[in-house]
C-alpha positions as CSV (number, residue, x, y, z in Angstrom):
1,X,-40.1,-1.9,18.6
2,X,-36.7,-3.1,16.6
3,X,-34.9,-0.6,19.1
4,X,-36.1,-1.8,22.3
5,X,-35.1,-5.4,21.2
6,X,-32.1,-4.1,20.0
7,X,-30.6,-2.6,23.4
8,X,-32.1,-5.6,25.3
9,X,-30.1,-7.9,23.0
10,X,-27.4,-5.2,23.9
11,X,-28.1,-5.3,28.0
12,X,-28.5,-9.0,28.0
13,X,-24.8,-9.7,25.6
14,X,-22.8,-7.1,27.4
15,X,-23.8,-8.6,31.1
16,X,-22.0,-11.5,30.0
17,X,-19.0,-10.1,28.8
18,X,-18.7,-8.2,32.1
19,X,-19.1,-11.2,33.7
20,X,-17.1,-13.1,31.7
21,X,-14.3,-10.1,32.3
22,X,-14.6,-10.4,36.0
23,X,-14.1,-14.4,35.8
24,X,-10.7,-14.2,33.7
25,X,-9.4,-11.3,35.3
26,X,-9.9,-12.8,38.7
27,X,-8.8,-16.2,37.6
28,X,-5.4,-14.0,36.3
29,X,-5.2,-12.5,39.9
30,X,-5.2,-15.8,41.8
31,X,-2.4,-17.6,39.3
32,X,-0.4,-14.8,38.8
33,X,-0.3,-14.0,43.0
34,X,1.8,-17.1,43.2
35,X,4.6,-15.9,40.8
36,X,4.9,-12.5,42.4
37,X,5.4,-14.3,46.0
38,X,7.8,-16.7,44.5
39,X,9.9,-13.5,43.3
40,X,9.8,-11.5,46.1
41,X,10.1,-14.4,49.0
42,X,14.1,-13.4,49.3
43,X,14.2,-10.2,49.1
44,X,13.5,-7.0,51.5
45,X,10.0,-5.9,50.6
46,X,6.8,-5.3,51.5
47,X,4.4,-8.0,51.7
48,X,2.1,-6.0,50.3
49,X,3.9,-5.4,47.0
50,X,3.3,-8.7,45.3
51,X,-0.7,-8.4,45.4
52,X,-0.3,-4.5,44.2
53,X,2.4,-5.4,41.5
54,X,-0.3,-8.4,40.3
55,X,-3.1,-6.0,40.1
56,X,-1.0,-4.0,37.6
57,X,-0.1,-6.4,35.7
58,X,-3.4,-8.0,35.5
59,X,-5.5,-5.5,32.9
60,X,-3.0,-5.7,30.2
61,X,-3.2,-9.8,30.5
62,X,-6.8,-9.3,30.2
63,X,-6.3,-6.9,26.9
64,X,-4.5,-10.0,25.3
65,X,-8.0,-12.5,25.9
66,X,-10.2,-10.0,25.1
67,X,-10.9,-12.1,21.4
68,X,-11.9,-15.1,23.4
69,X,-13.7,-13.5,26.1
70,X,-15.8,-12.1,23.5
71,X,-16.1,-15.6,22.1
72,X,-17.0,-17.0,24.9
73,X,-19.7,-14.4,26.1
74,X,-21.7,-14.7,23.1
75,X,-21.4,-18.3,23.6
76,X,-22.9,-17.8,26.8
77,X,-25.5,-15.1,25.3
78,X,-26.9,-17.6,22.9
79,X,-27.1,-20.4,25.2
80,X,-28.9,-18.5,27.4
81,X,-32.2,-17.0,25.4
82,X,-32.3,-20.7,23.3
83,X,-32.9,-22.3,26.5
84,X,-35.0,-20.0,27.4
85,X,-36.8,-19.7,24.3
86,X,-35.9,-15.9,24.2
87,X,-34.9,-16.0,20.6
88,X,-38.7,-17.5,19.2
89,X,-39.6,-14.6,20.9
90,X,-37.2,-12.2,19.0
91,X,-37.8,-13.8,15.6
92,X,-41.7,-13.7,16.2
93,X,-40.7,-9.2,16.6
94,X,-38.7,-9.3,13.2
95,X,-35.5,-9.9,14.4
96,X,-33.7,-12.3,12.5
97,X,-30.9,-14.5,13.2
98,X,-29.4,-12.2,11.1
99,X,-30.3,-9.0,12.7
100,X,-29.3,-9.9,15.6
101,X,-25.8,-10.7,14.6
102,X,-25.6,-7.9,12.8
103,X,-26.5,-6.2,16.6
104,X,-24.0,-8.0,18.2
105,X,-21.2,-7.2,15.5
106,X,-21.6,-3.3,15.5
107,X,-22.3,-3.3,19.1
108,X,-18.9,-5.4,19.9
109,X,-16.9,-3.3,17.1
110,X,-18.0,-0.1,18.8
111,X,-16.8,-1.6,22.4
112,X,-13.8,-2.8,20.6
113,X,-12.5,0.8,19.7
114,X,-13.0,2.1,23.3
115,X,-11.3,-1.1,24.7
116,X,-8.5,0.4,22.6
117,X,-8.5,4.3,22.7
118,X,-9.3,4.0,26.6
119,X,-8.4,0.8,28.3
120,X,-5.5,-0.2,26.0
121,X,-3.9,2.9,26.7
122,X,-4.9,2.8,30.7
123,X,-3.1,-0.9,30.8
124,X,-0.5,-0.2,29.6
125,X,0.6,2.7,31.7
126,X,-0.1,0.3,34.7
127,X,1.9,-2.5,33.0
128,X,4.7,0.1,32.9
129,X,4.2,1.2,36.3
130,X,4.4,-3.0,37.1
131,X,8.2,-3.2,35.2
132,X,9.7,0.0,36.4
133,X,9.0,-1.1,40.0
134,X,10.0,-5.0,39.1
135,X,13.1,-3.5,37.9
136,X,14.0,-2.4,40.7
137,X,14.3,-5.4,42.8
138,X,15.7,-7.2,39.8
139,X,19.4,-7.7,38.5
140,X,18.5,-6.9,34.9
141,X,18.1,-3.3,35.9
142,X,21.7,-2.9,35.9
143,X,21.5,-4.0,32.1
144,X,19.8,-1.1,29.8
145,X,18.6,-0.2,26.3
146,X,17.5,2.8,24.7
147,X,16.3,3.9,21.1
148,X,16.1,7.6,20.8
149,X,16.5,9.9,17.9
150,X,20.4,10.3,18.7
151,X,20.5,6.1,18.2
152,X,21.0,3.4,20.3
153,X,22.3,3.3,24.1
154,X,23.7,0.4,26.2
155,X,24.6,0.4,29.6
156,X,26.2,-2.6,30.7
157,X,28.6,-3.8,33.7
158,X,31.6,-5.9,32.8
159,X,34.0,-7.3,35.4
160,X,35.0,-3.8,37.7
161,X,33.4,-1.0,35.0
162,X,30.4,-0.1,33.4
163,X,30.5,0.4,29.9
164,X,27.9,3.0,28.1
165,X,27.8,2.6,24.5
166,X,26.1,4.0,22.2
167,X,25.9,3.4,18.0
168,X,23.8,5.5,15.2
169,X,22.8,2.3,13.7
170,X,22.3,-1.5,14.1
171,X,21.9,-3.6,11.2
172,X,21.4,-6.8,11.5
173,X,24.3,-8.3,13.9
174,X,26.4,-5.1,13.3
175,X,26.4,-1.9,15.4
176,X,27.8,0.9,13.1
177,X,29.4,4.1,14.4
178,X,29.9,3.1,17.6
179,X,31.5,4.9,20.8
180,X,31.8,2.5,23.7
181,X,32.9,4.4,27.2
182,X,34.3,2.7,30.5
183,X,33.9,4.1,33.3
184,X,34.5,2.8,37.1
185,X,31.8,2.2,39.9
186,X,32.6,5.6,40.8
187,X,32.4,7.0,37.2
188,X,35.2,7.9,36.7
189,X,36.2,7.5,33.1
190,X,38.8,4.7,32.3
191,X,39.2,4.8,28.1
192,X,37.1,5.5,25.1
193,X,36.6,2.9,22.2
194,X,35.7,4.2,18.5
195,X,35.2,1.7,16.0
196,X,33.0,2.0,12.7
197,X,31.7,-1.0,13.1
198,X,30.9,-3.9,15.6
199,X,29.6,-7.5,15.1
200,X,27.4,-8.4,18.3
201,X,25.9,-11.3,17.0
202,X,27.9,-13.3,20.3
203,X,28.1,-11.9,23.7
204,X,31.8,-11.2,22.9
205,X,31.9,-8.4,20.8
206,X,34.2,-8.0,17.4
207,X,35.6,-4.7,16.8
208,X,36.9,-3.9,13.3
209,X,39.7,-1.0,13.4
210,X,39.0,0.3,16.9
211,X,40.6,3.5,18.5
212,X,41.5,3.1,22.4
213,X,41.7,6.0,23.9
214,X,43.0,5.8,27.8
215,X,41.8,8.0,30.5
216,X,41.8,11.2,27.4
217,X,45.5,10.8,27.0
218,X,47.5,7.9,24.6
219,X,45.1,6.0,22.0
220,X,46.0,2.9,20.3
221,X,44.7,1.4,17.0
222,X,43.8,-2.2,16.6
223,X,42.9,-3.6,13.5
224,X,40.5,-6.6,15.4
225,X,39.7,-6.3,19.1
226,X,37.3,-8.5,21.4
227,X,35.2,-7.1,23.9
228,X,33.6,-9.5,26.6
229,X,30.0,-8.0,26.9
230,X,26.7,-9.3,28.9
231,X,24.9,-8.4,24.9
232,X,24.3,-10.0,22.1
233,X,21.5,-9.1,19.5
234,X,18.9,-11.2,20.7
235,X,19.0,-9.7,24.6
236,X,19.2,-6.3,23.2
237,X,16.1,-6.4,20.8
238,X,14.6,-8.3,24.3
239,X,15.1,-5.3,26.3
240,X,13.3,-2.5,24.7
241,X,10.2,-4.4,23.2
242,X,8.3,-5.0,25.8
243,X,5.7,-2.7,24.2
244,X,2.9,-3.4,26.2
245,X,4.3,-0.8,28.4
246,X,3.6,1.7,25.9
247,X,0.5,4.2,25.0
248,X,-0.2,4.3,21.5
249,X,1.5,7.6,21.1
250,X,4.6,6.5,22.2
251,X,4.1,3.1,20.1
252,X,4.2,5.4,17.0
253,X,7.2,7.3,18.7
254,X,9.4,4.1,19.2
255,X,8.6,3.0,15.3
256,X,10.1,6.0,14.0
257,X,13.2,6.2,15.9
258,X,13.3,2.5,14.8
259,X,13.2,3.5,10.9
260,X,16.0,6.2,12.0
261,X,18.2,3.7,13.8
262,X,17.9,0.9,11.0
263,X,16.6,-1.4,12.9
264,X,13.9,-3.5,11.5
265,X,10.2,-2.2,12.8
266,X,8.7,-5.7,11.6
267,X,7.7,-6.3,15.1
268,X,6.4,-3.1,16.7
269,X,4.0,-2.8,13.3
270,X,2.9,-6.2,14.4
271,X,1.7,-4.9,17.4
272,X,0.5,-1.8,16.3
273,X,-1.7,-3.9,13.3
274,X,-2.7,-6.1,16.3
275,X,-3.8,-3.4,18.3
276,X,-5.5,-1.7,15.5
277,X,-7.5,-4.5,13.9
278,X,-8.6,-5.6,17.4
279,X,-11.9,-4.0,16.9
280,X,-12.9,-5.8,14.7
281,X,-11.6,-8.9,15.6
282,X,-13.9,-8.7,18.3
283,X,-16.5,-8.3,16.6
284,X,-15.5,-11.1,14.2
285,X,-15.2,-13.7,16.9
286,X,-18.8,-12.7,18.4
287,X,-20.0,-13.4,15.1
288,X,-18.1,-16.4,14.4
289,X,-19.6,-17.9,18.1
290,X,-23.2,-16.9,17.0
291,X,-22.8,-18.9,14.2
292,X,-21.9,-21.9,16.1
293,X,-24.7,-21.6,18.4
294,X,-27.4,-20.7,16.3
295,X,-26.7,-23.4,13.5
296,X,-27.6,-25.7,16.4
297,X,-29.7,-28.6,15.4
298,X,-32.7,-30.2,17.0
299,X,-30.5,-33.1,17.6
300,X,-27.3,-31.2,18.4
301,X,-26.4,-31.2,22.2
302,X,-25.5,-27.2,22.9
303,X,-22.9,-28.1,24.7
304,X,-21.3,-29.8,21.8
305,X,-21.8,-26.3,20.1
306,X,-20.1,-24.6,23.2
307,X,-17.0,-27.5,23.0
308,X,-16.5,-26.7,19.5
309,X,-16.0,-23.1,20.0
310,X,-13.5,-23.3,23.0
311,X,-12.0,-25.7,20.4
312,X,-12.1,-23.5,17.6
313,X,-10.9,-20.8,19.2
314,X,-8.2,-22.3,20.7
315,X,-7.3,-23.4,17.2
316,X,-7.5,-19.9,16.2
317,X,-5.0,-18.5,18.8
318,X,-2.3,-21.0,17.8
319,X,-2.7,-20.0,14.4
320,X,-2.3,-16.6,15.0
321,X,0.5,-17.2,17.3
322,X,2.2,-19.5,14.3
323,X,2.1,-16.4,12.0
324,X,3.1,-13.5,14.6
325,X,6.0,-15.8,15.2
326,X,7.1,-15.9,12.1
327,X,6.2,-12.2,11.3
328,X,8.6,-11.2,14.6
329,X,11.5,-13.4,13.2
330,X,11.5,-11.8,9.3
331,X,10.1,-14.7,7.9
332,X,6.9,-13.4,6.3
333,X,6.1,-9.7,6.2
334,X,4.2,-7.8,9.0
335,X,1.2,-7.5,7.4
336,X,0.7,-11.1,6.4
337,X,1.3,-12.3,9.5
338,X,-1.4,-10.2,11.4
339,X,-4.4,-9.9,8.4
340,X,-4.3,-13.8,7.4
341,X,-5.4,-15.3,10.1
342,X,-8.2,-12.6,10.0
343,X,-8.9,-13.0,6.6
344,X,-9.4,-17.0,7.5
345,X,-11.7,-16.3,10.5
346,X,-13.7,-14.0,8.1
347,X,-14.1,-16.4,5.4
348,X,-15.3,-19.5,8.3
349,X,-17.4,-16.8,9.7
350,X,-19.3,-15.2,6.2
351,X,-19.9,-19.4,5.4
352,X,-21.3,-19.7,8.7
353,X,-23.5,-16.8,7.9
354,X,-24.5,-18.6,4.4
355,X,-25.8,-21.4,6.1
356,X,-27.5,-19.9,8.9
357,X,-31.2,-21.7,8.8
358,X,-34.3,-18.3,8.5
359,X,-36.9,-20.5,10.2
């Protein structure tokens, strides 16, 4: 009998998050449609390309809500069989308020890790398939930067060159080991710049005891030399983490080479951690909304009940925003900043559970 109850408490939850699903990621179509058209309205392409560039962009947008949507749905879930009397019904089989949390938890945590294995990993291929073909119609393409396991490359245009550089480590503001070559528009190489180290904490670039080497032939050696760049260390670190372009594999990929390049890997374990603990996140806020709903009192007004969660929730994703932002800057470590805000919604959640009334 439990089992039947079980999977229609199942059914019944997961129609609402589908729904719920439908409703955000249709409501992300229609307002991100209007930035695409705004982007593309001066330039030569097809007017086709901003609806197909929105629909790639749109299921990695929906990855990001998924905590709230799964708020909100079993908001939604328990409004739905209290007015209807469905849950007298449930208690009067066995199920208690507990049980069927403890339904709703397992069923959403189990959800949770095929939203990641499948769809995060599904998303994010489209969201890279959205940038490269953005990129294309976009200036910053002619501004690049790689991590690899041979260090980190640059391609920038200055003035009447391009300049390709590349340095074995970045610490900090300071590029170390660093070969910087010029070429023309027609790549043809103008000189050669060695230096063993370089302060890019400014767009213009400071070169401590470079070697100039023109076209192969005379080189020069400078003790200070200045090098007017479109880089500094901020747009570098902004153009290669955008890592919801990439699988989970190559998440794990990019980390290492970061740990082989110096460069801090605070921020890509942030998103891993996210990632990772989404599960049962999910789960957590679907338990943390049953709480609210079914502590309703006789003279509570549900809809009060359904405020307060928007409103906690909303509470919950600056606070996690507060600490990711300072686990991306350095300011707390990586860990903190992703598991204390879920070590908070855990403990406002188990007292929720404390005081949940058995009647």
């Amino acid at each position: 009998m439990f089992k039947i109850h079980e999977r229609y408490i199942q059914k019944k939850f997961f129609k609402k998050f589908f729904l719920i699903c439908l409703v955000f990621f249709t409501l992300g179509i229609v307002l991100n449609i209007f930035e695409e058209i705004s982007f593309f309205k001066n330039l030569e392409a097809s007017f086709v390309l901003p609806f197909f560039l929105t629909l790639l962009n749109a299921p990695i947008t929906l990855f990001e809500i998924f905590p709230f949507i799964f708020l909100i749905s079993a908001q939604f879930f328990f409004y739905e069989i209290i007015k209807n009397d469905e849950i007298v019904l449930l208690k009067n089989n066995g199920l208690s308020n507990f049980k069927i949390i403890k339904n709703l938890f397992f069923s959403t945590f189990i959800m949770g890790l095929l939203i990641v294995i499948v769809y995060y990993n599904l998303s994010s291929k489209l969201k890279f398939l959205y940038t490269d073909i953005k990129n294309n119609y976009s200036n910053d393409n002619k501004y690049l930067a790689v991590v690899n396991d041979s260090g980190l490359w640059l391609r920038d245009e200055n003035n009447n060159s391009i300049l390709i550089t590349k340095s074995k480590n970045i610490r900090n503001n300071i590029l170390t080991d660093v070969i910087i070559n010029e070429f023309s528009f027609d790549f043809k190489l103008k000189q050669t710049i060695q230096a063993d180290k370089v302060n890019i904490e400014k767009k213009t670039w400071i070169l401590y005891e470079p070697t100039v080497t023109i076209e192969n032939i005379s080189s020069n050696k400078y003790d200070i030399l200045k090098l007017e760049t479109n880089f500094d260390n901020n747009k570098i670190r902004n153009l290669f983490s955008n890592f919801s372009t990439l699988d989970l594999i190559e998440l794990f990929n990019l980390k290492k080479d970061y740990e082989k390049l110096g460069y801090s890997p605070g921020e890509i374990e942030i998103h891993l951690y996210i990632i990772f603990i989404s599960p049962f996140l999910y789960a957590l806020m679907t338990v943390l909304s049953s709480v609210i709903m079914i502590n309703i009192k006789k003279k509570t007004s549900i809809y009060f009940n359904i405020i307060l969660g928007i409103f906690i929730s909303v509470m919950i994703y600056y606070l996690n925003f507060l600490f990711i932002s300072l686990g991306n800057t350095g300011k707390i470590p990586s860990t903190i900043a992703v598991f204390l805000p879920i070590l908070f919604i855990t403990i406002i959640t188990t007292i929720g559970l404390v005081r949940i009334n058995e009647k």
